[in-house]
C-alpha positions, 0 to 999 in steps of 0.5 A: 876266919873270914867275917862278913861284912855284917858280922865284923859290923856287928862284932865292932858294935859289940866292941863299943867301936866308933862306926861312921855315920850310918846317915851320911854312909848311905846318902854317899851310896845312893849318891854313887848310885846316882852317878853312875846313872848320870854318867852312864853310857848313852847308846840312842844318840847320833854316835854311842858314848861310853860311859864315864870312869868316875874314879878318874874325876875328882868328885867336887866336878860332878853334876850337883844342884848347889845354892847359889847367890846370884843376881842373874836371873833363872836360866842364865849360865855363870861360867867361873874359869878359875874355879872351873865351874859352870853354873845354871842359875835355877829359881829359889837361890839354887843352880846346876853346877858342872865341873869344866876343863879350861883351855888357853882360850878359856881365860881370854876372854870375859864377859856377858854374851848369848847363845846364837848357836848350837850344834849337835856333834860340831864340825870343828874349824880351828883358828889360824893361829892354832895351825901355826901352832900346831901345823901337824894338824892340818893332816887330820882335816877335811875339806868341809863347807866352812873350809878346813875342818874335822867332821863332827864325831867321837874322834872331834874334840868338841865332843857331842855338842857345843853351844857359841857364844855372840856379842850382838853380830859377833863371834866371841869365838867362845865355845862351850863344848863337849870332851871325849877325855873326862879326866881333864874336867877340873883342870887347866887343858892345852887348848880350847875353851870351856870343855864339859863331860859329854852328858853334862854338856847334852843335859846342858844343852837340853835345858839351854834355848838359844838367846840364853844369857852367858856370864863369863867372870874373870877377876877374884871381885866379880866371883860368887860367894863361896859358901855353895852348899850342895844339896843332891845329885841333878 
């Protein structure tokens, strides 16, 4: 016999069987819901973005509002590569916390930096020494202002934004930035910096003017505590 799913719940009440917490049922649905909102499809941008396959990401990787002990102040972002998380530090000992992807690059370099630039859909110029590596990628260049390089788009690698990071007059050559593969959030990746699921990087990107403050953590000692309890969906 084929039960609904209310009668075999009303059948196993009936039974005295253990139910799950009906509380915590119903928070992780209107989580899911949320989630697939968040990480829709954005069609109104300068090129469409697909929606994410949440199936594909571990769940510790999505957007959430978290506590967060910090002596930063409001609107500085904390980057911790080894956990592969970005935080922007809020008010009240709360933060946005987004999961990122870490290339090579991303463990090279640490420290406190600025936002001097952001781009939407950025050219990408790769470094020398990534041409060395890879030479075949010179033939997906083009010849753009700043030399040879990829016109931003769905097919650049630094997705749908990217925000560069300065000490003082110079370049750190350290990018956060947008990625057209969402399942490598999480992850160590082959080469870049810091990667985030497009949306996330625009929702950060919105919220973050250019001169905002940036900590990037490198040893154990200099992580933030560890007891961040999330509080909702952002």
């Amino acid at each position: 016999m084929d039960l609904s799913r209310r009668t075999f719940m009303l059948g196993a009440a009936a039974a005295g069987a253990a139910l799950p917490n009906l509380g915590a049922l119903a928070q992780s649905m209107r989580e899911a819901s949320a989630y697939q909102r968040i990480y829709g499809p954005i069609d109104d941008d300068l090129f469409p973005i697909p929606g994410i396959q949440l199936s594909r990401i571990n769940p510790a990787f999505l957007r959430r509002v978290v506590e967060y002990d910090t002596a930063e102040a409001p609107g500085t972002i904390v980057i911790d590569p080894r956990s592969r998380y970005l935080y922007l530090v809020m008010r009240d000992g709360m933060a946005v916390r987004y999961g990122v992807g870490v290339g090579r690059s991303g463990f090279s370099w640490s420290g406190t930096a600025t936002i001097r630039d952001k781009q939407e859909w950025p050219d990408w110029y790769p470094p020398k020494e990534m041409f060395g590596r890879q030479p075949e990628l010179m033939n997906q260049m083009g010849e753009l202002p700043g030399g040879p390089g990829m016109p931003g788009g769905p097919g650049n690698p630094l997705g749908a934004r990217a925000l560069y990071l300065w000490q003082g007059n110079k370049d750190t050559l350290y990018r956060i930035h947008g990625t057209f593969e969402p399942w490598t959030i999480g992850t160590n990746v082959s080469s870049g910096c810091i990667r985030m699921i497009n949306q996330d990087v625009i929702d950060l990107y919105n919220h973050t003017p250019t001169g905002t403050k940036v900590v990037v953590l490198s040893s154990p000692s200099n992580r933030p505590k560890r007891n961040q309890t999330a509080a909702s969906v952002y």
